[in-house]
SEDOFI-97009 format. One record per residue (C-alpha): z, y, x; residue number from 1; chain. Coordinates in steps of 0.5 Angstrom, whole numbers, plus 500, padded with zeros to 3 digits. Example, Ala and Ser with C-alpha at 12.3 -4.5 7.8 and 13.67 -1.06 7.14 Angstrom:
% SEDOFI-97009
   w   v   u   k c
 516 491 525   1 A
 514 498 527   2 A
//
This chain:
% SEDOFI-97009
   w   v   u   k c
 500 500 500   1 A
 498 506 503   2 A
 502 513 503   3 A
 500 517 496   4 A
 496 523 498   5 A
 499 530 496   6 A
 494 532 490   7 A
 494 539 487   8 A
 491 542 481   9 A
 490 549 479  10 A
 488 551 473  11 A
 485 559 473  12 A
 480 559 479  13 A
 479 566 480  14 A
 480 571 486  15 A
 488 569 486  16 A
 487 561 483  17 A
 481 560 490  18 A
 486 565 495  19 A
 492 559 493  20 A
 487 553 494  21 A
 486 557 500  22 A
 492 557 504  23 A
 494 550 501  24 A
 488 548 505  25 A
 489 552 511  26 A
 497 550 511  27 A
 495 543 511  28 A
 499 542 505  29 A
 494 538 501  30 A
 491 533 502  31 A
 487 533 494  32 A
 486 540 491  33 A
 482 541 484  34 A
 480 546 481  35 A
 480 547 473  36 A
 477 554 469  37 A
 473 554 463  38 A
 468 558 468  39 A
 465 551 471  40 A
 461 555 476  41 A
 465 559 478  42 A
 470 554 480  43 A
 464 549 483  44 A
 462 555 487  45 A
 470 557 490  46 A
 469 548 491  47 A
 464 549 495  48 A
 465 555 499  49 A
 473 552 500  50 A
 469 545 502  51 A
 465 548 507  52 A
 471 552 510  53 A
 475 546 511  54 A
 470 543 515  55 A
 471 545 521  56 A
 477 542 521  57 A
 481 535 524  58 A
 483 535 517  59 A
 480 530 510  60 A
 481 536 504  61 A
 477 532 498  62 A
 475 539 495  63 A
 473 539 487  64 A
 472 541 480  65 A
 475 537 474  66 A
 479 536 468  67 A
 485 536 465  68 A
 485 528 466  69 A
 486 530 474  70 A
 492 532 473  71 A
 496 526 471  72 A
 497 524 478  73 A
 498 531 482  74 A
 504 533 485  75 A
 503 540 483  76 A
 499 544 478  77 A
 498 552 479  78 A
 497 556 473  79 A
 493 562 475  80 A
 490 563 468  81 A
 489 570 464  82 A
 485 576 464  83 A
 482 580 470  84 A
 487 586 472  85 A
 484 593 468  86 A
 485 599 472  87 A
 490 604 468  88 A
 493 597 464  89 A
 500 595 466  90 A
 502 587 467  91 A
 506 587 461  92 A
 499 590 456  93 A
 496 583 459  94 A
 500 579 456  95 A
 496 577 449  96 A
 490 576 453  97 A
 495 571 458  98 A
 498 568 451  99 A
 492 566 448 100 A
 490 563 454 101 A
 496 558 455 102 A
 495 556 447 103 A
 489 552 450 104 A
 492 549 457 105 A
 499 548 455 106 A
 497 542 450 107 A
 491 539 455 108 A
 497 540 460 109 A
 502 535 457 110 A
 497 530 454 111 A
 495 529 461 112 A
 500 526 463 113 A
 503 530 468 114 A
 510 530 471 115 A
 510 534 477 116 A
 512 542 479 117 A
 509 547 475 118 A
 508 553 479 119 A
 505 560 474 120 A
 502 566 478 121 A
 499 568 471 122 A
 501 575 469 123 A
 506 577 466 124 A
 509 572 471 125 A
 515 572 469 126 A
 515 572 461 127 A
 509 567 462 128 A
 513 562 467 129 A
 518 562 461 130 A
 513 561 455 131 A
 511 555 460 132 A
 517 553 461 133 A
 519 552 454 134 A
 513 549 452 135 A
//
């Protein structure tokens, strides 16, 4: 029996959600990152580009984009999920646009199967990560 790889998954891939996958990869910290967004371009396209920029590294970071079913075996998931940044509109004016998004991934997230960490970087980070807690 071989050592479990350490598998990630973030939903919300972004600017933040692909920095995340960024550092994760560069840190050495993972060995299987996942990339969930409704957007699937965007997050093939942020796959690819980290795929590429691990490679010229002594390390084998398997790099993709899947479904919600990936979390069932993963260790962590990242939500950084919710609407881009308006300039002149607070953190707190974001999070209707925020709420409405989570009503979506909270249900696909427990139907998972998942049983690992949650971290939530979705803003407004404090309220959400209680909401998500809750739920």
């Amino acid at each position: 029996m071989g050592i479990k790889p350490r598998k990630v998954v973030i939903i919300g891939a972004g600017h933040v959600g692909s920095h995340v996958g960024s550092s994760l990869m560069m840190m050495n910290v993972v060995d299987e990152l996942v990339f969930i967004d409704i957007d699937e371009k965007k997050a093939q396209a942020h796959a690819l580009d980290l795929y590429d920029s691990v490679s010229s590294l002594n390390e084998n970071i398997s790099v993709k984009v899947g479904g919600y079913e990936e979390c069932a075996d993963a260790d962590v998931v990242v939500i950084s999920a919710g609407t881009q940044p308006v300039p002149g509109k607070k953190r707190l004016q974001m999070f209707d646009d925020t709420m409405e998004v989570l009503q979506d991934i909270i249900p696909k997230l427990k139907n998972s199967g998942f049983n690992g960490i949650v971290v939530s970087i979705s803003n407004p980070a404090d309220i959400i990560a209680d909401h998500i807690r809750k739920r």
